[in-house]
VEXDREN-2710 file (C-alpha; in Angstrom, 1 decimal):
% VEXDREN-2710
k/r/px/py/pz
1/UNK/-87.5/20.7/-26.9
2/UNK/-88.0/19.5/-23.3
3/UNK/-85.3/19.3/-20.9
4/UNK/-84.3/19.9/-17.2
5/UNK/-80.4/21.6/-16.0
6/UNK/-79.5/20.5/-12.6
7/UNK/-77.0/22.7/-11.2
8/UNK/-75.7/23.8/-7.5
9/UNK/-77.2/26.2/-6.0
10/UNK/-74.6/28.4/-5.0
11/UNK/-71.3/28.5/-6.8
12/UNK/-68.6/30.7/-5.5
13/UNK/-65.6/31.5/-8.0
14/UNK/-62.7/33.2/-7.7
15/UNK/-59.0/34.0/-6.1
16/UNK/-59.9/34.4/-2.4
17/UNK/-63.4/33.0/-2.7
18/UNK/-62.2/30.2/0.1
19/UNK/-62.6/33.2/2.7
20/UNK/-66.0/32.6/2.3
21/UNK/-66.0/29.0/3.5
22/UNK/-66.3/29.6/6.9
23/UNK/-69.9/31.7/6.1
24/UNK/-71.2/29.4/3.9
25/UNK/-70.7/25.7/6.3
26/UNK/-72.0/27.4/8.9
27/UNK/-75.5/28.4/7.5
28/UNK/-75.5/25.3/6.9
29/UNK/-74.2/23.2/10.2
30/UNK/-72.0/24.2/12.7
31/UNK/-70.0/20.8/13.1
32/UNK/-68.7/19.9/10.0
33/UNK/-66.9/16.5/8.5
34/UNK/-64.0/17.6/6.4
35/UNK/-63.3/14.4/3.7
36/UNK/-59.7/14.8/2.1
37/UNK/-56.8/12.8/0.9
38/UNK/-53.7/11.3/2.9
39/UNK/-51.5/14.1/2.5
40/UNK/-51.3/16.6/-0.2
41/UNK/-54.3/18.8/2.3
42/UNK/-51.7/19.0/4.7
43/UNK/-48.5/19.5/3.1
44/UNK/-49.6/21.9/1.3
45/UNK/-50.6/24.0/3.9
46/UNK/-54.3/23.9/2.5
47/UNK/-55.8/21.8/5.2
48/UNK/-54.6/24.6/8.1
49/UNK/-55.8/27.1/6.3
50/UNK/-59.2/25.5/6.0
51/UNK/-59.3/24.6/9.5
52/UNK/-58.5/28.1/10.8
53/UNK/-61.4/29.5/8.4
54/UNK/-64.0/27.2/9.9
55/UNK/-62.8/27.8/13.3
56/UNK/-63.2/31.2/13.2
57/UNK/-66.5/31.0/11.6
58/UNK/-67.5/29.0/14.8
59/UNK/-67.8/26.0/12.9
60/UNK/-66.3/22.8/14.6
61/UNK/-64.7/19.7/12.5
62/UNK/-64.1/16.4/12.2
63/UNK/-61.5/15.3/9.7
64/UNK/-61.3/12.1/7.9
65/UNK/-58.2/12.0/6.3
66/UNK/-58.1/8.6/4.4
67/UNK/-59.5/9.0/0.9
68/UNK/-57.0/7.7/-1.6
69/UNK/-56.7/8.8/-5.1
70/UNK/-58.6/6.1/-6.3
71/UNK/-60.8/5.7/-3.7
72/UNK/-62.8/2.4/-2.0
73/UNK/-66.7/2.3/-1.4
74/UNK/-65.0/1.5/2.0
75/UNK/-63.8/4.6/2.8
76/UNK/-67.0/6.2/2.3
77/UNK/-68.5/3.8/4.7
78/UNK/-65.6/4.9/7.7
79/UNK/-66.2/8.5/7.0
80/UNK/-70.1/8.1/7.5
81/UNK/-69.3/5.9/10.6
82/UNK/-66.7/8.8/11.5
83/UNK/-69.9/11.3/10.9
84/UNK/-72.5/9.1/13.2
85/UNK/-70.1/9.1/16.2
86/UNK/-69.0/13.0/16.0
87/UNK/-72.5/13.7/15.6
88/UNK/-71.7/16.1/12.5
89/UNK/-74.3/18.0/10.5
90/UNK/-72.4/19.0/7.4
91/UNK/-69.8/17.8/5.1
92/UNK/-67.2/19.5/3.7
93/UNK/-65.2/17.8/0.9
94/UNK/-61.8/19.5/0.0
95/UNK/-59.4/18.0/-2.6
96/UNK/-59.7/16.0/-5.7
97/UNK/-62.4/14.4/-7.5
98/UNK/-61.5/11.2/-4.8
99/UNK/-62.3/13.5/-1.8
100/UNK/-65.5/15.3/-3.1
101/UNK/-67.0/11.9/-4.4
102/UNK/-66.3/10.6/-0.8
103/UNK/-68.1/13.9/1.2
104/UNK/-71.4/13.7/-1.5
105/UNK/-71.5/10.0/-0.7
106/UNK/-71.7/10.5/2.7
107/UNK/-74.1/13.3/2.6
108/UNK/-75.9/11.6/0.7
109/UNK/-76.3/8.6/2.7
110/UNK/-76.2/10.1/5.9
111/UNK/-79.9/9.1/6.4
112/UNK/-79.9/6.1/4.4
113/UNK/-79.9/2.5/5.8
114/UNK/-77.5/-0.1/5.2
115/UNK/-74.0/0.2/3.6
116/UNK/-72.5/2.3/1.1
117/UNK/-72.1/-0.4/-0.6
118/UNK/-75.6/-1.4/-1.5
119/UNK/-76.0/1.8/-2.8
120/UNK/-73.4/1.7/-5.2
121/UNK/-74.9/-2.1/-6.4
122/UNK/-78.2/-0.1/-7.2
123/UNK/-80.4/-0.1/-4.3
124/UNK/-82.6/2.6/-3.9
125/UNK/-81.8/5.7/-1.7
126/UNK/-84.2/6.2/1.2
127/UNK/-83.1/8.7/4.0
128/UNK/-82.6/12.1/4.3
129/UNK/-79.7/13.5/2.8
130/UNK/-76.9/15.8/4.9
131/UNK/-75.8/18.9/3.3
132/UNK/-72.2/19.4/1.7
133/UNK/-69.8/22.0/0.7
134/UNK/-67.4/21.4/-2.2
135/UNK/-63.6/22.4/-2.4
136/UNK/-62.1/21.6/-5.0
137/UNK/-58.2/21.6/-5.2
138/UNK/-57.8/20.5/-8.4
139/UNK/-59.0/21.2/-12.0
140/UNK/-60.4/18.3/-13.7
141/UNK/-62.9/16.1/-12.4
142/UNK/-66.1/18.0/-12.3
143/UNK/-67.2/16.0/-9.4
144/UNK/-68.0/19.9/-7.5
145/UNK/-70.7/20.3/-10.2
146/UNK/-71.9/16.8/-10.3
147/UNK/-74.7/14.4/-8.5
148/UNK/-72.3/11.4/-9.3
149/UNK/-69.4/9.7/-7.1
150/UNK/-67.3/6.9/-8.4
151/UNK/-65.8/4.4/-6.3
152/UNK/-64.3/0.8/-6.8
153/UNK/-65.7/-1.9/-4.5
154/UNK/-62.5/-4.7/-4.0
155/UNK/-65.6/-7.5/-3.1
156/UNK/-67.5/-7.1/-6.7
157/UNK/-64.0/-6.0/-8.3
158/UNK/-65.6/-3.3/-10.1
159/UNK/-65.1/0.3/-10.3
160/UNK/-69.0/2.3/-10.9
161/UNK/-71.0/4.9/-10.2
162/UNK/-74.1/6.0/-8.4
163/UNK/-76.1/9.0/-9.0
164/UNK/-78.6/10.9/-7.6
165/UNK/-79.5/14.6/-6.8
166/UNK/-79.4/13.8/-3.5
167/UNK/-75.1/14.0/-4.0
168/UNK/-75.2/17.5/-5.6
169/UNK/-73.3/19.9/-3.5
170/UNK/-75.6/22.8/-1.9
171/UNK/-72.7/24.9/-2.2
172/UNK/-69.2/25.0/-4.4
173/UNK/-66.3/27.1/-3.6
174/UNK/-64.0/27.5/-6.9
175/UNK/-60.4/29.3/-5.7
176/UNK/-58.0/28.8/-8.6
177/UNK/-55.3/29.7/-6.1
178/UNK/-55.7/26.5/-4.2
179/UNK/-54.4/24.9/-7.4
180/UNK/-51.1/26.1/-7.5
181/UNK/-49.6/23.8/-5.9
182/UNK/-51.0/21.1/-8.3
183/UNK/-48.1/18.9/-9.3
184/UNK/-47.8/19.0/-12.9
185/UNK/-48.5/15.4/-13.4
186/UNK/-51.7/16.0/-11.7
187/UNK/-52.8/19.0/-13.3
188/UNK/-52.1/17.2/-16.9
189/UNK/-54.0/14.2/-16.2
190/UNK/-57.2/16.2/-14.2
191/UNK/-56.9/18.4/-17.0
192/UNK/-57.4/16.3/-20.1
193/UNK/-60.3/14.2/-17.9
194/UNK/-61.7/17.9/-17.7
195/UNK/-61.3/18.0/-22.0
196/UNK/-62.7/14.8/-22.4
197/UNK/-65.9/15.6/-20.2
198/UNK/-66.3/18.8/-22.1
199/UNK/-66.0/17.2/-25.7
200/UNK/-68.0/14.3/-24.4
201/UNK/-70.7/16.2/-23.1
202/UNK/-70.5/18.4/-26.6
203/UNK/-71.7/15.5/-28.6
204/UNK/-73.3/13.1/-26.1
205/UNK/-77.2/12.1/-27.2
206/UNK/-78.7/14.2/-24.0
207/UNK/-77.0/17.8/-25.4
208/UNK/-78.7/20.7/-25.3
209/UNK/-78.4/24.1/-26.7
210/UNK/-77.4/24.8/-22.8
211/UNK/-75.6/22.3/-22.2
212/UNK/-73.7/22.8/-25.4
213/UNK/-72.7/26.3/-25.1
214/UNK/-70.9/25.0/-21.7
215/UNK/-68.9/22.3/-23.1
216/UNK/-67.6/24.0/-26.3
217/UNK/-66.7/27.3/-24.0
218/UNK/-65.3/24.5/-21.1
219/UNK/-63.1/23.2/-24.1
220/UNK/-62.2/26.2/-25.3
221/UNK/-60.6/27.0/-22.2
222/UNK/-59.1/24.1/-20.9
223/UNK/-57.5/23.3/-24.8
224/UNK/-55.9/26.9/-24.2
225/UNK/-54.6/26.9/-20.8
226/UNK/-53.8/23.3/-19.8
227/UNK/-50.2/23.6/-21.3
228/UNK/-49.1/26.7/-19.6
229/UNK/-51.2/25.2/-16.3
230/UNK/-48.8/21.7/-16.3
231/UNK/-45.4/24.1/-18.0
232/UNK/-45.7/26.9/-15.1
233/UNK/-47.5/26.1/-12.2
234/UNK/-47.9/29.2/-10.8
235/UNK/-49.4/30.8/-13.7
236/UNK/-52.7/31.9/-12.2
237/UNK/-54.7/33.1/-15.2
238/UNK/-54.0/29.4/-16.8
239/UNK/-54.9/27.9/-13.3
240/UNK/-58.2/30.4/-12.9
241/UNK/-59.1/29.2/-16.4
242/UNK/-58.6/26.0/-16.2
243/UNK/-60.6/26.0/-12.8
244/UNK/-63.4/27.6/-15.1
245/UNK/-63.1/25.5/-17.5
246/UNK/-63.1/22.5/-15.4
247/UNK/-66.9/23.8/-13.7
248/UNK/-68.3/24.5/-16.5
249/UNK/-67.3/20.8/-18.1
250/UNK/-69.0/19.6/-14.8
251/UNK/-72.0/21.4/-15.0
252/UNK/-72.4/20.4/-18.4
253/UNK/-71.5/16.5/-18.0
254/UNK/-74.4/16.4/-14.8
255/UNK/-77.0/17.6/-17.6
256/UNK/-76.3/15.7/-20.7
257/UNK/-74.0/12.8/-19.6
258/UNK/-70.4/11.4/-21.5
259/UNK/-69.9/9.2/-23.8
260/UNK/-67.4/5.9/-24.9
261/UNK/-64.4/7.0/-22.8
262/UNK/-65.6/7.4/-19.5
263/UNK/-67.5/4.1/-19.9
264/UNK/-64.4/2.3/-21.1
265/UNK/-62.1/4.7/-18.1
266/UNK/-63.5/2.8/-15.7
267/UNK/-62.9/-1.1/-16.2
268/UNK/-59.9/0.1/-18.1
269/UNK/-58.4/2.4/-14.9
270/UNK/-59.7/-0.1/-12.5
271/UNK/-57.3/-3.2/-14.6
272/UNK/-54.7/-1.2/-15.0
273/UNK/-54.5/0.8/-11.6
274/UNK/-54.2/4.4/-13.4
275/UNK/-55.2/7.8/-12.6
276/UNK/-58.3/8.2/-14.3
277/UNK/-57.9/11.4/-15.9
278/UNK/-55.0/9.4/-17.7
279/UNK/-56.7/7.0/-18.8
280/UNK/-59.7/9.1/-20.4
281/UNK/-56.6/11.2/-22.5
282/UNK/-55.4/8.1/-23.6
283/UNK/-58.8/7.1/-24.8
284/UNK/-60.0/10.0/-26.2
285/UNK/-58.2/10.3/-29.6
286/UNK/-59.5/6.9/-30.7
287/UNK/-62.9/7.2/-29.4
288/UNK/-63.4/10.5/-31.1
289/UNK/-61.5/8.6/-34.5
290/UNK/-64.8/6.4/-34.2
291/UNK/-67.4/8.8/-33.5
292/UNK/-66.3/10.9/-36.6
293/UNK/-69.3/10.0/-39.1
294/UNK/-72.1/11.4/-36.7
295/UNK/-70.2/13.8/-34.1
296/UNK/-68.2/15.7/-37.5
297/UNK/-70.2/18.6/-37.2
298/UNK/-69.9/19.0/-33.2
299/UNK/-66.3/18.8/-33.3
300/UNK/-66.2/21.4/-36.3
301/UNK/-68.3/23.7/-34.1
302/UNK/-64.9/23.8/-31.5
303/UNK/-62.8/23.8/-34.4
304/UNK/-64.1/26.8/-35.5
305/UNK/-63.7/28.7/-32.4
306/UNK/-60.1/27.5/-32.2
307/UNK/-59.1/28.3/-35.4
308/UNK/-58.4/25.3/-36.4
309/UNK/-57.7/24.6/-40.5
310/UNK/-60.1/22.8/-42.8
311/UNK/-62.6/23.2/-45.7
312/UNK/-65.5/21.6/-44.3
313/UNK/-67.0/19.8/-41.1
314/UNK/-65.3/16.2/-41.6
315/UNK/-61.7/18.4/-42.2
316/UNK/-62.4/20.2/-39.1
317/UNK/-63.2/17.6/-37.4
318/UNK/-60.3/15.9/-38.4
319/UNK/-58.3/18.6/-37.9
320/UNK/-59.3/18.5/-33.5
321/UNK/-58.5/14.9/-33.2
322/UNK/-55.2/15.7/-34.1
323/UNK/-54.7/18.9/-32.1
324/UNK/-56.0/16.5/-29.1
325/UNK/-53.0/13.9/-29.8
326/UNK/-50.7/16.5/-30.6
327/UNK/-51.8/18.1/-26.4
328/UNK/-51.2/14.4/-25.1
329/UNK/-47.9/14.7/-26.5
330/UNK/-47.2/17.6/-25.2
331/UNK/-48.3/16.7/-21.9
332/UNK/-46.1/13.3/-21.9
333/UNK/-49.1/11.3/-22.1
334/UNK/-48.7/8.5/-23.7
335/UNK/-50.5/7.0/-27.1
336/UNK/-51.6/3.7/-26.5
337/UNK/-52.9/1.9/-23.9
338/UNK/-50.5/-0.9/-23.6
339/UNK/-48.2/2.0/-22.1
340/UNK/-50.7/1.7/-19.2
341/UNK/-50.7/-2.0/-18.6
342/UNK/-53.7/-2.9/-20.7
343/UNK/-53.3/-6.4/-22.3
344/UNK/-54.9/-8.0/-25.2
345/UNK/-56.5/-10.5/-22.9
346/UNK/-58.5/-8.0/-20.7
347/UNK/-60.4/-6.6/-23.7
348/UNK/-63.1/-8.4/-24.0
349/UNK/-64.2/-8.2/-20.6
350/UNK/-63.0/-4.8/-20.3
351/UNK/-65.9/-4.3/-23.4
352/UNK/-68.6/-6.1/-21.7
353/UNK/-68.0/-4.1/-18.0
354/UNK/-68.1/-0.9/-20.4
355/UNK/-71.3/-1.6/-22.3
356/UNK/-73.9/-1.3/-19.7
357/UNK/-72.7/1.7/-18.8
358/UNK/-74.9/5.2/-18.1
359/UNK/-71.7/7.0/-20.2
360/UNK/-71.5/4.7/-23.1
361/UNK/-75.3/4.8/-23.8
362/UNK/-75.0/8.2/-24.1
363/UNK/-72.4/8.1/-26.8
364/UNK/-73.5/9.3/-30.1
365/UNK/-72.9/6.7/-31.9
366/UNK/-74.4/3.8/-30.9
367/UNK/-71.5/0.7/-29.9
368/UNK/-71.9/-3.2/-29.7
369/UNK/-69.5/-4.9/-27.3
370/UNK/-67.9/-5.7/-31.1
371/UNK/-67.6/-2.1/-31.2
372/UNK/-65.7/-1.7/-28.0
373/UNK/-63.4/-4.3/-28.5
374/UNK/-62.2/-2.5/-31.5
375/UNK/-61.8/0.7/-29.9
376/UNK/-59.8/-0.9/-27.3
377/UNK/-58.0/-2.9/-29.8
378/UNK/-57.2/0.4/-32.1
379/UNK/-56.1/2.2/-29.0
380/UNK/-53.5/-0.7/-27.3
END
């Protein structure tokens, strides 16, 4: 057994924890770019808050403000720009998994030369990196927990990734309270992408006994929680473990990498102009349907901790992908992916922009651009 677990190397969870957010930028920096969304920061009362934190801590920032929830390479090129010309030494990304992958981006590349751009097309990262904090406001993505940022770039019309450690936060601030005033649509679809990185991860050919005791306890959670999390928002032991749930699905998905839906959730979101996390519940039922004959005995491990009926592995097994259509249900997520625009036409190139993907070699089962086309063809 040889392996190596990236992580962060300070994680800070709990109700209140974003007290310490002040502390922890400033032994880091002491002018700070804060990367968020268009609004929900600020009419939620979240972003004042933040700013009064910092300002006590004697911390100065720069906001950039224009991260959307599907966001542009080219926005992570105007924050960096923004970060040259205020001269800041830290980033602070505060929001969804949008506004985090934008502040590790340009931390990341604070150093490096040339465009963002480049960078996400595969060149190699020189520079020296910035350091970055991460606070997350919803419970879902991961990205806190992640050296990975995802962006769409309009001039290749393609929606990828690029990874490096050089994007892993050197510090994460968790405070399930700053999800409360998720709306419930949001918190459904952050939530099930959450469920699908922690199944993924589960059965994904990189696993480890680590990073397998994280995703089944990450599921465990999140299967338990995420309907009284979207039902009642203010229920704050659903949101706290859902939060939990959601960092330790990210922790795991940095180590051992996904699987088939996150490497058909991008093409696939990117076509159709859906949320992600909506787009990976959607997917997931179907993809676990055809990783059954070698991912049974995974799946009957959660199972079994759930309770879940069924005389043997394949039963058990069974037995999940059902209680994971019955949750989308339950959530108003739709069943098939014509619901979300997808056409008949778009899947064969949405099969051959999914198979090169880092997420769909690491599916258990091994696919053929045949085999994605009938994934995407069940599914529709």
């Amino acid at each position: 057994m040889d392996f190596t677990f990236l992580t962060p190397p300070l994680v800070r969870f709990g109700r209140g924890c974003i007290t310490e957010l002040g502390k922890e930028t400033k032994r880091l920096g002491n002018r700070a770019l804060l990367v968020t969304g268009r609004s929900f920061l600020k009419q939620s009362g979240i972003l004042d808050r933040l700013l009064g934190i910092l300002e006590e801590a004697g911390v100065s920032t720069v906001i950039y403000d224009g991260v959307s929830p599907e966001p542009l390479v080219d926005m992570a090129e105007e924050a960096r720009e923004l970060l040259y010309r205020e001269g800041c030494n830290v980033v602070i990304g505060a929001g969804g998994g949008s506004a985090l992958d934008t502040a590790k981006s340009v931390a990341a590349l604070a150093g490096a030369p040339g465009r963002v751009a480049e960078y996400l097309n595969g060149k190699r990262i020189d520079g020296a990196a910035l350091p970055w904090v991460a606070v997350p406001t919803t419970a879902g993505t991961g990205s806190e927990a992640t050296p990975t940022a995802v962006f769409t770039d309009p001039a290749r019309d393609v929606k990828t990734s690029m990874r490096g450690r050089q994007f892993m936060a050197a510090a994460v601030l968790v405070d399930p309270e700053l999800t409360l005033t998720a709306p419930p649509h949001i918190t459904a679809h952050s939530g099930m992408d959450a469920l699908t990185q922690a199944i993924e991860s589960l059965t994904s050919r990189f696993a480890t006994p680590l990073t397998k005791s994280l995703s089944l306890q990450a599921a465990e959670l999140i299967i338990s929680c995420l309907p009284r999390a979207v039902e009642n928002g203010q229920d704050i032991e659903a949101r706290e473990n859902l939060a939990l749930g959601s960092l330790m699905a990210g922790i795991a998905l940095a180590n051992a990498r996904l699987g088939v839906v996150h490497g058909l959730a991008h093409p696939v979101g990117h076509r159709c102009q859906r949320a992600h996390g909506l787009v990976c519940a959607v997917l997931l039922p179907p993809v676990m349907e055809f990783n059954l004959p070698v991912a049974a005995g995974d799946y009957a491990l959660l199972a079994r901790r759930l309770d879940l009926p069924g005389d043997n592995d394949t039963e058990k097994a069974r037995a999940l992908v059902t209680l994971v259509r019955n949750l989308n249900q339950r959530l108003g997520i739709p069943s098939r992916l014509k619901a979300l625009g997808l056409k008949a036409d778009d899947i064969p190139v949405m099969a051959e922009q999914a198979l090169p993907s880092g997420s769909t070699k690491a599916n258990p089962r091994p696919v053929s651009r045949e085999d994605l086309e009938g994934i995407l063809d069940n599914a529709l």
